[in-house]
DRENDRENVO-723461 format. One record per residue (C-alpha): chain; x, y, z; residue number from 1. Coordinates in Angstrom, 2 decimals. Example, Ala and Ser with C-alpha at 12.3 -4.5 7.8 and 13.67 -1.06 7.14 Angstrom:
2
> A/12.30/-4.50/7.80/1
> A/13.67/-1.06/7.14/2
This chain:
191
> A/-8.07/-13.26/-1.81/1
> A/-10.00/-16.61/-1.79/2
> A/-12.04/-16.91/1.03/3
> A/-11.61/-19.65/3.04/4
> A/-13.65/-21.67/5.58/5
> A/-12.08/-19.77/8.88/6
> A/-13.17/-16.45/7.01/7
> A/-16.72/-16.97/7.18/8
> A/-16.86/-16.40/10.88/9
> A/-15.15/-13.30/10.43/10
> A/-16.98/-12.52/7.72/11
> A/-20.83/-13.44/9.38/12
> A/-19.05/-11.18/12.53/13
> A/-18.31/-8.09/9.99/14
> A/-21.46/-8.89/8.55/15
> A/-23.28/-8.18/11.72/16
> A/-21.76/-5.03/12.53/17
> A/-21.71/-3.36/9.22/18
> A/-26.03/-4.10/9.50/19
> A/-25.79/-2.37/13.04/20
> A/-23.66/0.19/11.69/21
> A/-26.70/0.79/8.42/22
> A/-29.48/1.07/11.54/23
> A/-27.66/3.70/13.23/24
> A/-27.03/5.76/10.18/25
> A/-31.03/5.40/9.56/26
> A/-30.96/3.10/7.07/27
> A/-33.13/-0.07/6.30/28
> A/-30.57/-3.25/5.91/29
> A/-33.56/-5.10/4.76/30
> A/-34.41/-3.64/2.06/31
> A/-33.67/-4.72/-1.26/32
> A/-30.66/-2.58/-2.54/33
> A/-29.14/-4.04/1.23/34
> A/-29.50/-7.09/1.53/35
> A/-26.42/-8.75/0.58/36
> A/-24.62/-5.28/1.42/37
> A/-23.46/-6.13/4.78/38
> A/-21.75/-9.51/3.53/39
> A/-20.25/-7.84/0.37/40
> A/-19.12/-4.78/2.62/41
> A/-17.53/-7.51/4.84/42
> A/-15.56/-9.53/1.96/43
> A/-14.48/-6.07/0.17/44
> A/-13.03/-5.03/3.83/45
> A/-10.87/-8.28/4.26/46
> A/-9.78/-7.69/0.66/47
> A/-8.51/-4.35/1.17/48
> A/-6.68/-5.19/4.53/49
> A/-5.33/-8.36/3.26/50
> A/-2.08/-7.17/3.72/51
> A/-2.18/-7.81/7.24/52
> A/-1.84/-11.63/6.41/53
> A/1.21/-11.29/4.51/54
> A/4.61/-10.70/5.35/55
> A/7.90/-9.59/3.33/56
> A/9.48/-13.00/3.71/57
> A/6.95/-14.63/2.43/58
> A/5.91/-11.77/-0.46/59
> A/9.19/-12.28/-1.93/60
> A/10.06/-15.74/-1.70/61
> A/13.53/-17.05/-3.24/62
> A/13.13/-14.14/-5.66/63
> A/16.54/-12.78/-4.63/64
> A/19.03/-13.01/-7.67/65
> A/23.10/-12.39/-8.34/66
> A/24.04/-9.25/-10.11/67
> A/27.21/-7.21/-11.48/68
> A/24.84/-4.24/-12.13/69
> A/25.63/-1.37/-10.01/70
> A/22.88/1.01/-11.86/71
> A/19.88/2.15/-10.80/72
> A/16.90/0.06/-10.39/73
> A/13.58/1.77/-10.93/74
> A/9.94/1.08/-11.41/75
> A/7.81/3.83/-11.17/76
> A/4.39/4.65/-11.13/77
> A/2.59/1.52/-9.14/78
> A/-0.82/2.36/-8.44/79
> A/-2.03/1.55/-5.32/80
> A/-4.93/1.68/-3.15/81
> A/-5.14/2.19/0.65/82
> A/-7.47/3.09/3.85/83
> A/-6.51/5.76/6.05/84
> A/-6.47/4.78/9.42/85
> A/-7.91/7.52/10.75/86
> A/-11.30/8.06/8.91/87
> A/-11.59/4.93/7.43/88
> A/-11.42/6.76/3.81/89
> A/-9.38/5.37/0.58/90
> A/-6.77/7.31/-0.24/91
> A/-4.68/6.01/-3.70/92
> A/-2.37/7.29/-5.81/93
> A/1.29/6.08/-7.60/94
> A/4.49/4.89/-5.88/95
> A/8.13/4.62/-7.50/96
> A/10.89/2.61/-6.42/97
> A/14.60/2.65/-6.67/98
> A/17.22/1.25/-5.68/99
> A/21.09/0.33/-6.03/100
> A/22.39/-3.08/-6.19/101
> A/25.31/-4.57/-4.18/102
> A/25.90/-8.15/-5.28/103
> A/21.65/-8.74/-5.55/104
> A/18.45/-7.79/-7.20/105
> A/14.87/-8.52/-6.39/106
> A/12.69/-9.56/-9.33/107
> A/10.66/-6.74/-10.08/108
> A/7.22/-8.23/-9.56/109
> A/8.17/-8.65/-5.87/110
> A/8.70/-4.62/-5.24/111
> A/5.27/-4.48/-6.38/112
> A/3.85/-7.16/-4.26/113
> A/5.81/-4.97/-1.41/114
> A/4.10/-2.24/-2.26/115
> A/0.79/-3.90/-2.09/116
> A/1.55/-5.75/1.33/117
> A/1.92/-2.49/2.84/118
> A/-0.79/-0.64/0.95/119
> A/-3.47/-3.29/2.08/120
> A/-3.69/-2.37/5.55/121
> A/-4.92/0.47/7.81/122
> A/-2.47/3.27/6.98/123
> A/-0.98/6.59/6.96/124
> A/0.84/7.55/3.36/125
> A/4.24/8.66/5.80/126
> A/4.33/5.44/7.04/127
> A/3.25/3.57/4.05/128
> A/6.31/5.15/2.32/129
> A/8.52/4.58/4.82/130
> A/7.45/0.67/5.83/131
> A/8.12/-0.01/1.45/132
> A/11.46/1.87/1.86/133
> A/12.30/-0.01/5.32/134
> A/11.18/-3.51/3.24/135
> A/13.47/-3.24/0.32/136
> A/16.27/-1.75/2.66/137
> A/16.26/-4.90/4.57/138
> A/15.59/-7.76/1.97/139
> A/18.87/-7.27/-0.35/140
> A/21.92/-5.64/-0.47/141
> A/22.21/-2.24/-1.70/142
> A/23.55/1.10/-1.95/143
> A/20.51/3.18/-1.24/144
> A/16.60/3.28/-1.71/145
> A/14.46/5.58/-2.53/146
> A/10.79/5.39/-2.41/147
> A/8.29/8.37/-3.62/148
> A/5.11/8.07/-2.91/149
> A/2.33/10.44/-4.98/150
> A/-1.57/10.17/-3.73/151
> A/-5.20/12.01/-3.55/152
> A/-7.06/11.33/-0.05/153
> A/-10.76/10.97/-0.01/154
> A/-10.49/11.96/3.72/155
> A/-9.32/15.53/2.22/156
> A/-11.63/15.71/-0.76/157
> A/-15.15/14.10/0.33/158
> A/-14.56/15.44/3.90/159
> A/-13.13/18.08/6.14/160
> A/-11.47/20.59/4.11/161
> A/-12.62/19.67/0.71/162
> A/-9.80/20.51/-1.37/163
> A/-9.94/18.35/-4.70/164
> A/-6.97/19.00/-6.00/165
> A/-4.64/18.86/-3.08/166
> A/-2.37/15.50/-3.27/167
> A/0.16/14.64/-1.10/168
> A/3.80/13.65/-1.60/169
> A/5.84/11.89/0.77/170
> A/10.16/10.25/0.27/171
> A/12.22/8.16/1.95/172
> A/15.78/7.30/1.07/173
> A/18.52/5.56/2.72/174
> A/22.20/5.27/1.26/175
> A/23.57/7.12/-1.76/176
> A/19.78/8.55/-2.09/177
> A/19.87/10.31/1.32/178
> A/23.66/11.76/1.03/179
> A/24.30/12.20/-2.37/180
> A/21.72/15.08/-3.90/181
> A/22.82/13.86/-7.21/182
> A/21.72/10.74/-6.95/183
> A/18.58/12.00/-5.83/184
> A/18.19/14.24/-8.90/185
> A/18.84/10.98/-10.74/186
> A/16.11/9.26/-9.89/187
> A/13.60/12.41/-9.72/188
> A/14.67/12.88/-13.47/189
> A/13.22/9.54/-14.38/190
> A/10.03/10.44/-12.82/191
């Protein structure tokens, strides 16, 4: 994300806080390992909730194309990277898509730039998989989605219960995916 003029308002007004926020926890902002941290914490915040400028018209443009193809459209493993929304924590992990055509296909780079829309805001990983599924539902014509969503939560692992090798998994699926188990088993074979 370039940063434009407007931003550095928002970003002297993050700035601010995210010094306040160092005094309270005890620390010095002023000294020399923070100095610029409040104004780097600021621009690395806008980055990772940059998704809340974008929307799914614009994220996928004219890249809606014709197809005969009735198969199964997959990409799988998309790493992503989120904030939980309610500690403020990363949590990350891999998402796969797929999806049956009816008359149209996306190009592929645009279910990733879905995936990162969504990712790149506040979130919860049941919402975040079903916002992607929702998305890709709505912007072509198909026969079913399916969206699986695998992740590790710092909010479980450097917090709370501590458990480093729970991860969470979390599906949606509309169409064929949701009332056809085969057609489920398809697509969790090519995971």
């Amino acid at each position: 994300m370039n940063y434009k003029s407007e931003d550095s308002q928002l970003i002297g007004e993050l700035s601010h806080h995210i010094e306040e926020i160092l005094k309270i926890l005890g620390e010095n902002p002023t000294r020399e390992g923070l100095l610029k941290t409040p104004q780097r914490a600021a621009k690395a915040l806008l980055y990772v909730t940059k998704g809340y400028h974008e929307n799914k018209e614009e994220v996928i443009g004219d890249a809606i194309f014709p197809t005969d193809s009735k198969g199964m459209v997959l990409v799988k493993n998309i790493e992503f990277y989120s904030l939980c929304e309610h500690h403020l924590l990363p949590f990350f992990g891999h998402i796969s898509i797929g999806y049956l055509p009816d008359g149209k296909i996306l190009g592929l780079s645009k279910l990733v730039r879905i995936v990162e829309m969504f990712s790149r805001r506040l979130q919860v990983q049941e919402q975040l998989t079903h916002q992607i599924c929702l998305a890709l539902s709505e912007a072509i014509p198909n026969r079913g989605v399916v969206v699986r969503v695998l992740a590790d939560h710092l909010c479980m692992k450097m917090r709370g219960v501590e458990k480093q090798n729970a991860t969470t998994l979390t599906v949606e699926a509309t169409g064929l995916f949701e009332k056809s188990p085969e057609m489920m088993q398809q697509f969790l074979a090519q995971l």
